[in-house]
C-alpha positions as CSV (number, residue, x, y, z in Angstrom):
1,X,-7.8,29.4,121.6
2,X,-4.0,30.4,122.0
3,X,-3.3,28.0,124.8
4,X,0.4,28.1,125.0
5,X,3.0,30.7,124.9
6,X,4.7,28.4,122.2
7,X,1.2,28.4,120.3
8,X,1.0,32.4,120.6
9,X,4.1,33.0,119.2
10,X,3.9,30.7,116.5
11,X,0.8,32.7,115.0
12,X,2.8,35.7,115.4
13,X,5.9,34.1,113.7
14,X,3.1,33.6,111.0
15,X,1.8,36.9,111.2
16,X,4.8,38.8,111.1
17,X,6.1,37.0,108.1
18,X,2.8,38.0,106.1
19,X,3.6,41.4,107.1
20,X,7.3,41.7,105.8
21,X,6.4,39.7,102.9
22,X,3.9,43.0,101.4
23,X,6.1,45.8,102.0
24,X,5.7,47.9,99.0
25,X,2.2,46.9,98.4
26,X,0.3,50.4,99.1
27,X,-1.9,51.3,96.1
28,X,-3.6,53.3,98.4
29,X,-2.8,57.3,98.8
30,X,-5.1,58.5,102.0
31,X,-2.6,59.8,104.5
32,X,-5.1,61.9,106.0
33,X,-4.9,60.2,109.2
34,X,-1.8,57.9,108.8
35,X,-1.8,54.6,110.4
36,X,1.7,54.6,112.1
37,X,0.1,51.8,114.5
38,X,-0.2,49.2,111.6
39,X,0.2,46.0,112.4
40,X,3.5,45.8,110.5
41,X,5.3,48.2,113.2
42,X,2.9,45.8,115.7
43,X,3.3,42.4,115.2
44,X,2.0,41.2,118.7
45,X,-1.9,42.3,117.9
46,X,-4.0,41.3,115.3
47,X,-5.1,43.9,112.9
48,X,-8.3,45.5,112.4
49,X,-8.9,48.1,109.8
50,X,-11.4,50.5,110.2
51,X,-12.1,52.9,107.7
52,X,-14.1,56.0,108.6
53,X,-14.8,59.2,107.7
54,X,-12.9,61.4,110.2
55,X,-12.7,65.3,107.8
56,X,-15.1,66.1,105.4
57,X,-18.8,67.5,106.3
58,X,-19.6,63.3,107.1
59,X,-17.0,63.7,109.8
60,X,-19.8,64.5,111.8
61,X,-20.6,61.0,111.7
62,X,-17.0,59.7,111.7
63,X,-15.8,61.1,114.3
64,X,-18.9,59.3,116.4
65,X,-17.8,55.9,114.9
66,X,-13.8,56.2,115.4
67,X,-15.0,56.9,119.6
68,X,-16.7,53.7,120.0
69,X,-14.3,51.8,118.0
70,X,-11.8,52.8,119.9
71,X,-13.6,52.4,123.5
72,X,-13.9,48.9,122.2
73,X,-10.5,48.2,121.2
74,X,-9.6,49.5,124.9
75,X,-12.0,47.2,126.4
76,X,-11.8,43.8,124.7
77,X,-8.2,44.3,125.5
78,X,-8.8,44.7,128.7
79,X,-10.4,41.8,128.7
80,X,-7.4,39.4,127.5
81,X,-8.1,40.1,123.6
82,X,-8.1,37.3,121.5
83,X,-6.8,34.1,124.6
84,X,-3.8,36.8,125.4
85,X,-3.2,38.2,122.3
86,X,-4.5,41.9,121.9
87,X,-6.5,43.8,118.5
88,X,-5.0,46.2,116.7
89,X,-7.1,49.1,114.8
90,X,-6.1,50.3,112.2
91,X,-7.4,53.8,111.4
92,X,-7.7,55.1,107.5
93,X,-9.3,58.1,107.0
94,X,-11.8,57.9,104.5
95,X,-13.0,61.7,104.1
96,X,-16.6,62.1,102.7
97,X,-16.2,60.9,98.9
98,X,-15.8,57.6,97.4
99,X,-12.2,58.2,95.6
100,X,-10.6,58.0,99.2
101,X,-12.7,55.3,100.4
102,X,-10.6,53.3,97.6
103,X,-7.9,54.4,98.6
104,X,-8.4,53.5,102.8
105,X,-9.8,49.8,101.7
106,X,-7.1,49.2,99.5
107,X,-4.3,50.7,102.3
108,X,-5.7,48.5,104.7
109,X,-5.9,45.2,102.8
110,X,-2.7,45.6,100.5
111,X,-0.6,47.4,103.0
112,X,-1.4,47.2,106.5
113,X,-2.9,43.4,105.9
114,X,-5.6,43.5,108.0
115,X,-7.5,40.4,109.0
116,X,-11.4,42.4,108.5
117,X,-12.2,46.0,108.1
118,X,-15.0,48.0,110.2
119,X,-16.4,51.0,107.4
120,X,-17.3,53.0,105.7
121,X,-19.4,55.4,107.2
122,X,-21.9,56.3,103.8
123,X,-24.0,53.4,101.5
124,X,-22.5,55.7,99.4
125,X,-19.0,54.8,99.7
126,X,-19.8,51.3,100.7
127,X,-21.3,50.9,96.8
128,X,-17.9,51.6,95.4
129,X,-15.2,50.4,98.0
130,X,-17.1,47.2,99.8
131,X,-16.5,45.6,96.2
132,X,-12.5,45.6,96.5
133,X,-13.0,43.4,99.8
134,X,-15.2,41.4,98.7
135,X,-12.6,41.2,95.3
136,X,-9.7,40.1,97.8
137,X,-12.1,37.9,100.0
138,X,-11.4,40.7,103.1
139,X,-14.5,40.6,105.8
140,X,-16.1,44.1,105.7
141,X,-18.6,44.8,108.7
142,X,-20.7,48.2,107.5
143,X,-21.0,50.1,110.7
144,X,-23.8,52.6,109.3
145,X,-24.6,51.4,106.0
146,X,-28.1,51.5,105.7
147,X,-29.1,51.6,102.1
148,X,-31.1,48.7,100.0
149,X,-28.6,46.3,98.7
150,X,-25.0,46.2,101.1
151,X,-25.5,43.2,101.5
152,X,-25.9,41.9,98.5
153,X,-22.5,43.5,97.2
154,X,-21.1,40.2,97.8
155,X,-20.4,37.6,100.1
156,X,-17.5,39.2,102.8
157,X,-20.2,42.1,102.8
158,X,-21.9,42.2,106.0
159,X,-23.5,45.3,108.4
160,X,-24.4,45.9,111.9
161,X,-26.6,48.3,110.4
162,X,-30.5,47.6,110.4
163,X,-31.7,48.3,107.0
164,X,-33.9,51.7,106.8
165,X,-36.8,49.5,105.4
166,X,-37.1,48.8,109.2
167,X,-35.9,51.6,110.8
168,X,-37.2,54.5,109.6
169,X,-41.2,54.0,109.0
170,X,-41.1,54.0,113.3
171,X,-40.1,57.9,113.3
172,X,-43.0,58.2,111.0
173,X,-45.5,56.2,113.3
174,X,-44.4,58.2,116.3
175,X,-45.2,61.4,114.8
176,X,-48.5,60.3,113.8
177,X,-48.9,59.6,117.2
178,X,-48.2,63.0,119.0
179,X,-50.6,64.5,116.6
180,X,-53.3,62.8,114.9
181,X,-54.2,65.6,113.1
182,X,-51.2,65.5,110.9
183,X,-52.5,64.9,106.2
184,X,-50.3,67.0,104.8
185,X,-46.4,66.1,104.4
186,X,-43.4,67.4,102.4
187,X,-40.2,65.2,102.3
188,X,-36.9,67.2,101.6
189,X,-33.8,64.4,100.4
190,X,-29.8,64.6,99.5
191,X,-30.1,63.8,95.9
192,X,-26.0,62.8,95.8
193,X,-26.0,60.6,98.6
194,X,-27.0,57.1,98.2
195,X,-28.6,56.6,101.7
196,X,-30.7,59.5,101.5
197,X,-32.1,58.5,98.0
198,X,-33.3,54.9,99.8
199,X,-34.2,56.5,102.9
200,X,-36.7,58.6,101.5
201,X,-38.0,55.9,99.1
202,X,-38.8,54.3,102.7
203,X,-40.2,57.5,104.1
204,X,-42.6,58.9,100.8
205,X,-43.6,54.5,101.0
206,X,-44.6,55.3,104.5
207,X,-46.7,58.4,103.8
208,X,-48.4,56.7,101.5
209,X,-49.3,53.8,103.4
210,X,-50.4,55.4,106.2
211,X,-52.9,57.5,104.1
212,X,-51.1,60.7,104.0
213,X,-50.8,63.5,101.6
214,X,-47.5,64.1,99.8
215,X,-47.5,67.8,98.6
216,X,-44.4,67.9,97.7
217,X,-40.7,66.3,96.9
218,X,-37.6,68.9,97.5
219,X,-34.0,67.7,96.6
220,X,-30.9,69.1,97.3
221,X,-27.0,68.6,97.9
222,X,-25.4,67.1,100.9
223,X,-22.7,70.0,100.0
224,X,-25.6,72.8,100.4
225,X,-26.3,75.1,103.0
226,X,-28.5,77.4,101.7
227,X,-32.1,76.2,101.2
228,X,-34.4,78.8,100.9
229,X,-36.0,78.1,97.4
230,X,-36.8,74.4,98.1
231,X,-38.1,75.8,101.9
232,X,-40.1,78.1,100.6
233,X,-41.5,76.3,97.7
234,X,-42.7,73.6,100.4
235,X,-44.6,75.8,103.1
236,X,-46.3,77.4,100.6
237,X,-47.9,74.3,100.4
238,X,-48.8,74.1,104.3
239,X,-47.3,70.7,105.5
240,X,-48.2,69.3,108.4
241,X,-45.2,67.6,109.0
242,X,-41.8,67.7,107.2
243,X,-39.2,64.5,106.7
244,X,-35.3,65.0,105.8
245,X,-32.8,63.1,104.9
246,X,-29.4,64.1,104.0
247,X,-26.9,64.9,106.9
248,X,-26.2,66.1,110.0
249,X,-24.6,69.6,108.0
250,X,-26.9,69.9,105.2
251,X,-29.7,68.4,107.4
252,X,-29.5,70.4,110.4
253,X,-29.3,73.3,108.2
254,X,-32.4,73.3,106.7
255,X,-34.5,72.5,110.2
256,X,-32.9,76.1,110.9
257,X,-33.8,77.7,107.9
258,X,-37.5,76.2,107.7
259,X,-38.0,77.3,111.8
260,X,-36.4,80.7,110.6
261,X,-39.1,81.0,107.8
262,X,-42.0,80.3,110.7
263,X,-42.9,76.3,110.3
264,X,-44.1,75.2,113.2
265,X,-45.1,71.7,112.3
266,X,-43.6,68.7,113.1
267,X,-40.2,67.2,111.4
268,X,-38.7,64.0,111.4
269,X,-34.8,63.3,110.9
270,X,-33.6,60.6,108.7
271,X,-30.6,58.9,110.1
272,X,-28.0,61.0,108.8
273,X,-29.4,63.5,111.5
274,X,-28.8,61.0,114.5
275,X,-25.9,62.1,115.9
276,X,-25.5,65.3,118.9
277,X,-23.4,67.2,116.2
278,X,-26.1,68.0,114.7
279,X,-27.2,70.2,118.2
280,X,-24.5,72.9,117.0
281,X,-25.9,73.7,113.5
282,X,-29.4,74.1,114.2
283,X,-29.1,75.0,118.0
284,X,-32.7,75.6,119.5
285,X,-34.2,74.7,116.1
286,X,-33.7,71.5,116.8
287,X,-36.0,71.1,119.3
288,X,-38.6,68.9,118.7
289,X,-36.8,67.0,116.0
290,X,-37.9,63.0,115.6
291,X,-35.9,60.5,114.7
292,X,-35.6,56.5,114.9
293,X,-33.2,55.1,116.7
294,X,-31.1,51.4,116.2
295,X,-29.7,52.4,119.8
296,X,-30.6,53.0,123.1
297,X,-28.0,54.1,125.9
298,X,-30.7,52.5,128.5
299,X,-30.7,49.3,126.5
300,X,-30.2,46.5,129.5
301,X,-27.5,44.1,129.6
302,X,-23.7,44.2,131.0
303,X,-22.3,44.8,127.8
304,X,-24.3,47.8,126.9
305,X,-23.5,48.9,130.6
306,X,-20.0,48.8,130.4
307,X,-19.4,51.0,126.4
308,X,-22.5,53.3,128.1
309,X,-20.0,53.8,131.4
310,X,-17.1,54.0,129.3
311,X,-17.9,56.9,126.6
312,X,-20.3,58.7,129.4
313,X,-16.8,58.9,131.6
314,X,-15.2,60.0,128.9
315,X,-17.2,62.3,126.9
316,X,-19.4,63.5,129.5
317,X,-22.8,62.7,127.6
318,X,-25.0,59.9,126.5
319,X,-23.7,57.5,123.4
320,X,-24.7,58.0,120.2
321,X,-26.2,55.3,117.9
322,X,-23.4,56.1,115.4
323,X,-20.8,55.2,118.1
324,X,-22.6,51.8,119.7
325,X,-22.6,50.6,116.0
326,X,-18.9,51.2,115.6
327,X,-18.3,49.3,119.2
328,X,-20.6,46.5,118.2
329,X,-18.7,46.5,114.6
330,X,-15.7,45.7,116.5
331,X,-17.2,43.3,119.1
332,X,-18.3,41.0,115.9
333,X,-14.8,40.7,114.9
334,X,-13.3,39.8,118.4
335,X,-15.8,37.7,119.4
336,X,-15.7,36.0,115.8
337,X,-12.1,35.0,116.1
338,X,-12.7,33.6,120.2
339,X,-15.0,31.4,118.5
340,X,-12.8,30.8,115.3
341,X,-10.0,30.0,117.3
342,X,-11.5,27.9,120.1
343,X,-12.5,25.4,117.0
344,X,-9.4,26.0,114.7
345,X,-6.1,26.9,115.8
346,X,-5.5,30.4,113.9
347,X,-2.0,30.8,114.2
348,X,-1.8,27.6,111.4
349,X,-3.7,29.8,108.9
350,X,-2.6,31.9,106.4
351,X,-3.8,35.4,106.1
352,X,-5.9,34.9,103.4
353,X,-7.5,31.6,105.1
354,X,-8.0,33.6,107.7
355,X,-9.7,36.1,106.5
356,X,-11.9,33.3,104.7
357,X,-12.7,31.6,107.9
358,X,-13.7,34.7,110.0
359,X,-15.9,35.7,107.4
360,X,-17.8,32.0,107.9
361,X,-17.6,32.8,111.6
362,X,-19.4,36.5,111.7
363,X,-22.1,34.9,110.0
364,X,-22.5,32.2,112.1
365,X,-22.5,33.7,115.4
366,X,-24.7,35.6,117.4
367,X,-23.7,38.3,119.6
368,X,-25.1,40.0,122.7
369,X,-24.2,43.7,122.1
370,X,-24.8,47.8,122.7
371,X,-27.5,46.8,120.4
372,X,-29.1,44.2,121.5
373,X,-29.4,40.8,120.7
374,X,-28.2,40.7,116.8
375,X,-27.2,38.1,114.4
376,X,-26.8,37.6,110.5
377,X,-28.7,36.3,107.8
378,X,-26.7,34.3,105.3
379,X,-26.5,37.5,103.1
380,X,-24.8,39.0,105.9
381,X,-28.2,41.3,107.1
382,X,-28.1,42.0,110.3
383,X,-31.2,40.8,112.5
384,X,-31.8,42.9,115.1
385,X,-35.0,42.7,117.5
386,X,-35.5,46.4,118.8
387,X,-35.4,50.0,117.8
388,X,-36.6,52.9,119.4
389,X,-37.9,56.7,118.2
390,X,-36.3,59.9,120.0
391,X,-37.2,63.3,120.5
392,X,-34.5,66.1,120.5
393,X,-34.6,68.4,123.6
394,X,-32.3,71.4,123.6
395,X,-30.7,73.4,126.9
396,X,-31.9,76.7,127.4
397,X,-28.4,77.4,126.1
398,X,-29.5,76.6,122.5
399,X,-26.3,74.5,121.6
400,X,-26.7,71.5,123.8
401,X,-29.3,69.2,124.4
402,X,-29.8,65.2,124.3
403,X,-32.3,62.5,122.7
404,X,-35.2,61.6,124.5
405,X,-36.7,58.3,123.8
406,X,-39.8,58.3,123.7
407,X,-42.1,55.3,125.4
């Protein structure tokens, strides 16, 4: 590791020249949320791009993500950084689409010269921006990337994601669970959004396996908010129990327009619907609401212990999956170039091997995270051991509530 002052300025002498030398190079135009804390006005840190959606309806989701990144940049900081020398995020606002997705991956590895990047927040903009990182060799580390095939976008592609092939058939077992009596199901799905369409691949799979009726298949538009045709086409055919996936706007919307029309059964969330934001659009209707979980706040361990004390002092309220996968995003990286570094001195590489040789190193380690226990496949999978299923309980005030996991 950086065991000399002499060594520690010798990789910023390095780093700072790699800096000045790509002045001009921004192809990118996002200035929604303009990184004046690059690493080109910091030379002293190492940067980390993370490229999130913070406007846009998926800021829902975002704005979860930038909080844990951010309570880990604090914290491995705190705790001497890479041997002495801090991390640096770098933020790029993404918005929802895949046009300024481009933009923030190209920003971050043309202009800001950052050694990894921590993003997107959709599959959907993974499909069309992980591609120009894994073009220039750049590490990307999908923090909520869930859809068949990230992984296999390329080699510098990896996520701390677990797949929804593993995730989401729980939320279905649970259900089945509190009431037996459930046979009849109808799915509801964002027919623009690339997780949604393999999430509810995984979800009509899981009906079917588990010997349930499907009555019916509703699409819509993550952009919607009125779904009374596709709600009313589907309890006219008296589900038992109703899945959605889409998100946390569109999503939360039509659990309050299907309790307004008088169901009654049970519904399960997809993970586009994990987050507390979702509390505020369908308020009481919420109640009741499944949905499986990657994360528990009561997950043992001290690292777990320490983002859990952190964001609860903060924010005054549990963590959020969405935010322990952007911490544990983050922890991969710094605890990838520790190990990188105690075996190869660093500050002799040059950007690009650098980049190289931290991508060799997040696949080779394993971590003990907010997660759990998790390591990568080759591929760059994630492998993570446990996952959990909670139950939304809202206040009495109708706009607050919390996730109870269920045993």
């Amino acid at each position: 590791m950086y065991k000399s002052t002499i060594r520690t300025s010798a990789f910023l002498t390095t780093l700072t020249l790699l800096l000045s030398a790509c002045g001009g190079a921004n192809t990118g135009t996002n200035t929604t949320n303009t990184a004046t804390n690059t690493a080109s006005t910091s030379p002293s840190a190492i940067p980390i791009g993370v490229a999130l959606a913070q406007t846009s309806n998926v800021a829902l989701l975002g704005q979860e993500q930038v909080a844990g990144a951010k309570i880990a940049e604090k914290y491995f900081n705190e705790q001497g950084g890479i041997d002495g020398t801090p991390i640096k995020l770098v933020f790029q606002d993404t918005g929802g689409d895949e046009a300024g997705t481009i933009n923030a991956f190209q920003t971050l590895i043309n202009n800001d010269r950052v050694v990894g990047i921590v993003g997107p927040t959709l599959s959907q903009q993974a499909f069309s921006a992980d591609p120009i990182a894994e073009r220039a060799k750049v590490p990307v580390i999908g923090p909520s990337n869930t859809a068949k095939g990230i992984p296999q976008i390329g080699d510098y592609v990896a996520r701390v994601s677990a797949p929804v092939t593993v995730v989401a058939p729980n939320s279905v077992q649970a259900a089945l669970k509190s009431n037996p009596n459930i046979k009849r199901v109808a799915v509801f799905y964002a027919q623009n959004d690339a997780f949604s369409k393999s999430e509810t691949e995984v979800f009509q799979q899981t009906v079917k396996e588990q010997g349930l009726e499907l009555v019916t298949v509703q699409k819509f538009q993550t952009t919607d908010t009125d779904f009374q045709t596709q709600a009313t086409n589907a309890l006219n055919l008296k589900p038992d129990l109703v899945i959605i996936s889409g998100l946390a706007a569109d999503g939360g919307n039509l659990v309050k327009q299907l309790r307004e029309l008088g169901y009654q059964g049970s519904i399960i969330g997809g993970n586009g619907l994990n987050t507390s934001n979702v509390f505020s659009v369908c308020q009481e209707h919420c109640n009741g609401v499944l949905i499986a979980q990657a994360y528990s706040p009561e997950h043992p361990g001290e690292i777990n212990a320490a983002f859990r004390n952190a964001y609860s002092s903060q924010y005054k309220k549990e963590p959020p999956q969405f935010s322990a996968q952007a911490y544990t995003a983050v922890q991969v990286y710094v605890e990838a170039l520790k190990a990188l570094d105690s075996k190869t001195d660093i500050s002799t590489l040059s950007l690009p091997q650098l980049r190289t040789e931290l991508n060799k190193q997040i696949l080779a380690g394993s971590y003990q995270t907010p997660l759990g226990e998790i390591s990568f496949t080759p591929e760059g999978e994630v492998v993570q051991k446990e996952f959990y299923v909670a139950q939304i309980k809202m206040n009495n005030n109708g706009n607050s509530g919390q996730f109870a996991f269920l045993k």
